[in-house]
N, C-alpha and C positions, 0 to 999 in steps of 0.2 A: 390425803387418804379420804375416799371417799364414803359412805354411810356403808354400802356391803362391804367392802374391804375393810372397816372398822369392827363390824359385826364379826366374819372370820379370824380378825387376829382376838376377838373376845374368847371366841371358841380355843382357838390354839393356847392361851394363857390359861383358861379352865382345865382344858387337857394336860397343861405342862402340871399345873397345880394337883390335880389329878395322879400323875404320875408320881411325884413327889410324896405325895401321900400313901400311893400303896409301892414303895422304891422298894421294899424286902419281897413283894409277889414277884416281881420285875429285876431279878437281881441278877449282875454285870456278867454278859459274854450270850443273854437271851433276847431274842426277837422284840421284847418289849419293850427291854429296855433300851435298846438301838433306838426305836422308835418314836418314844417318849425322849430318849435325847433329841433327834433329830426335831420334833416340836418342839421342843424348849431353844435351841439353836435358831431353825427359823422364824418364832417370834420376836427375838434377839434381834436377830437382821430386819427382821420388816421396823420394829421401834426403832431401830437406826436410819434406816432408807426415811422412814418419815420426818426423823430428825433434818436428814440433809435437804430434805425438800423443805422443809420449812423455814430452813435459815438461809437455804440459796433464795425463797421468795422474800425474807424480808430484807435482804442486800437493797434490793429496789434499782437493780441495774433498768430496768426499762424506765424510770424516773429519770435516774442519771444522763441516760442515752437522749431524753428528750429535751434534757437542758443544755444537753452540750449539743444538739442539731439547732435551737433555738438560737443560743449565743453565736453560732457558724452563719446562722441565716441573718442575724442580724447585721453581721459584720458585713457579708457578702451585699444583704439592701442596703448600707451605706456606701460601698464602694458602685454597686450599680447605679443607684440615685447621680452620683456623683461622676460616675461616666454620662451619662446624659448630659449633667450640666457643662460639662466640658466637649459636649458634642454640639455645641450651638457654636462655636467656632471651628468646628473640626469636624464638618457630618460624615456620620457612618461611625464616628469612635466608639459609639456604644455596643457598637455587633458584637462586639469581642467580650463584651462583660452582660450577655444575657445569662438568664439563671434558666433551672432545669424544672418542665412543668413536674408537679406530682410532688411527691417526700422521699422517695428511694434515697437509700442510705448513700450506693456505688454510684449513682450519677451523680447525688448533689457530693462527693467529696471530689470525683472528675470534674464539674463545673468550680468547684473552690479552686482548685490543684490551677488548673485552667487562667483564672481568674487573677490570682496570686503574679502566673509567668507574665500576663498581661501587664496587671497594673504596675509590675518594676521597670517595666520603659515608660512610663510615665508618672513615677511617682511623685516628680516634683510637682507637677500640675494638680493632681488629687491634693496634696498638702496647700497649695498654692487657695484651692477650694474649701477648705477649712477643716480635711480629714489631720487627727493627728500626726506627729512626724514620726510614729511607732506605727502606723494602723498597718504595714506588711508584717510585722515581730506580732501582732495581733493577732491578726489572720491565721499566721503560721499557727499559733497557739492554740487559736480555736480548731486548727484542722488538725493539730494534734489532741487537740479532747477530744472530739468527735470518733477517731480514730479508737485509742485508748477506750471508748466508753461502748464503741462498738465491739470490738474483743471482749468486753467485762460482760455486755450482753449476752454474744454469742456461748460465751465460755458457761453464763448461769444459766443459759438456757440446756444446755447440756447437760449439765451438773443434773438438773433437775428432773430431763427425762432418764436419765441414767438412774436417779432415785428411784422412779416410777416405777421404773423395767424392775429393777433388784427389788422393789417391793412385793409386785405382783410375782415372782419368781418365787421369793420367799414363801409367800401366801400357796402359793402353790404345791411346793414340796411339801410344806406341812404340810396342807391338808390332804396330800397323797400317802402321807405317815399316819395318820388318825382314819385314812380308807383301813388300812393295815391292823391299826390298832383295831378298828371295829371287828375284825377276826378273833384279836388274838387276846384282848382283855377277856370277852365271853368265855373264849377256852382255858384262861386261867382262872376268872373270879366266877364261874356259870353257879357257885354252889353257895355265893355270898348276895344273897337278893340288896343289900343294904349297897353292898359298893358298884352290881350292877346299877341298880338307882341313881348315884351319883353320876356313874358313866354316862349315863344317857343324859342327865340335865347336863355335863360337866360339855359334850360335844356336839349337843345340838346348836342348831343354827334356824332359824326359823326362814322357810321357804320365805323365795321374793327377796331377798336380802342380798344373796350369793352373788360374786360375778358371776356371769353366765359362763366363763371354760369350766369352773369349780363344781358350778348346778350339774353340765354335763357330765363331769369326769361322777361324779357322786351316783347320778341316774344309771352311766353305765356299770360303776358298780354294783349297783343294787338289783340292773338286770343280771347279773351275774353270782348274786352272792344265793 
């Protein structure tokens, strides 16, 4: 959540708070009280959406993702090192075990994949070179992290625009309920100066703050009201 979208859901909890406090002017099956429910509801949900953003970023799948490309690459530089040295008697054997320029995730697990069909017609000879007599059950293993840690990425990164999106949605309905309410609290409390006073500190939001859809949707109400 960012500094306006913090500022907004400040607003929308003054209003809910608000609400609660004059809940007998606002009583069940009238406009107001819809409305003030519906703030309290989407405050609820943006404190939720923030929650899920926050614990799908400290999963730390992009940490994960990097150690399990790190331990893949290293496996694959020992097996390439070691095609080379086995190409001094055999030239040309290393073609088959070059790596892919760059960090892409789909190439470099095609050049592992690749790599792996390779080196089991000649695994006696890599062991022969001093790789251990597991380093294929390795390999495998590491292209099964890499794999795994690539889905845990893709799946958090989702997770977390999907927060984003339900946040700003949030943010948004409220504050199209408190457009509403700027009607219709005046035409119920217009004769209590004390709890108009409240109303206005209770919904303000100080310009420059707002995401900019919320700025417009506000200006166009205001040209209209």
């Amino acid at each position: 959540m960012n500094d306006k979208e913090r500022r907004l859901l400040e607003m929308l909890d003054r209003v809910n708070a608000f609400g609660s406090a004059h809940a007998k002017e606002f009583p069940a099956g009238t406009m107001g009280h819809e409305m003030f429910a519906m703030v309290g509801r989407c405050a609820r949900e943006a404190v939720g959406r923030t929650t899920e953003h926050t614990s799908e970023r400290r999963r730390g799948t992009a940490g994960a993702k990097a150690r399990a490309r790190k331990a893949l690459w290293d496996v694959l530089g020992a097996i390439r090192r070691t095609a080379y040295a086995i190409a001094l008697d055999s030239p040309g054997f290393e073609r088959r075990f070059r790596l892919p320029p760059g960090n892409g995730a789909p190439r470099l697990l095609a050049a592992a994949r690749s790599l792996q069909d390779a080196a089991h017609e000649s695994a006696a000879e890599f062991v022969a070179h001093g790789l251990p007599p597991a380093f294929l059950d390795d390999l495998a293993a590491r292209i099964d992290d890499f794999e795994h840690a690539m889905r845990e990425s893709r799946q958090s990164r989702f997770a977390r625009r999907s927060a984003i999106a339900g946040l700003k949605a949030s943010l948004v309905d409220g504050f199209r309920a408190v457009r509403r309410l700027d009607a219709v609290v005046p035409n119920v409390l217009h004769a209590d100066s004390k709890a108009m006073a409240e109303w206005k500190r209770a919904r303000h939001v100080a310009r420059g703050t707002r995401p900019r859809q919320v700025v417009a949707s506000e200006v166009e109400f205001q040209a209209h009201a």
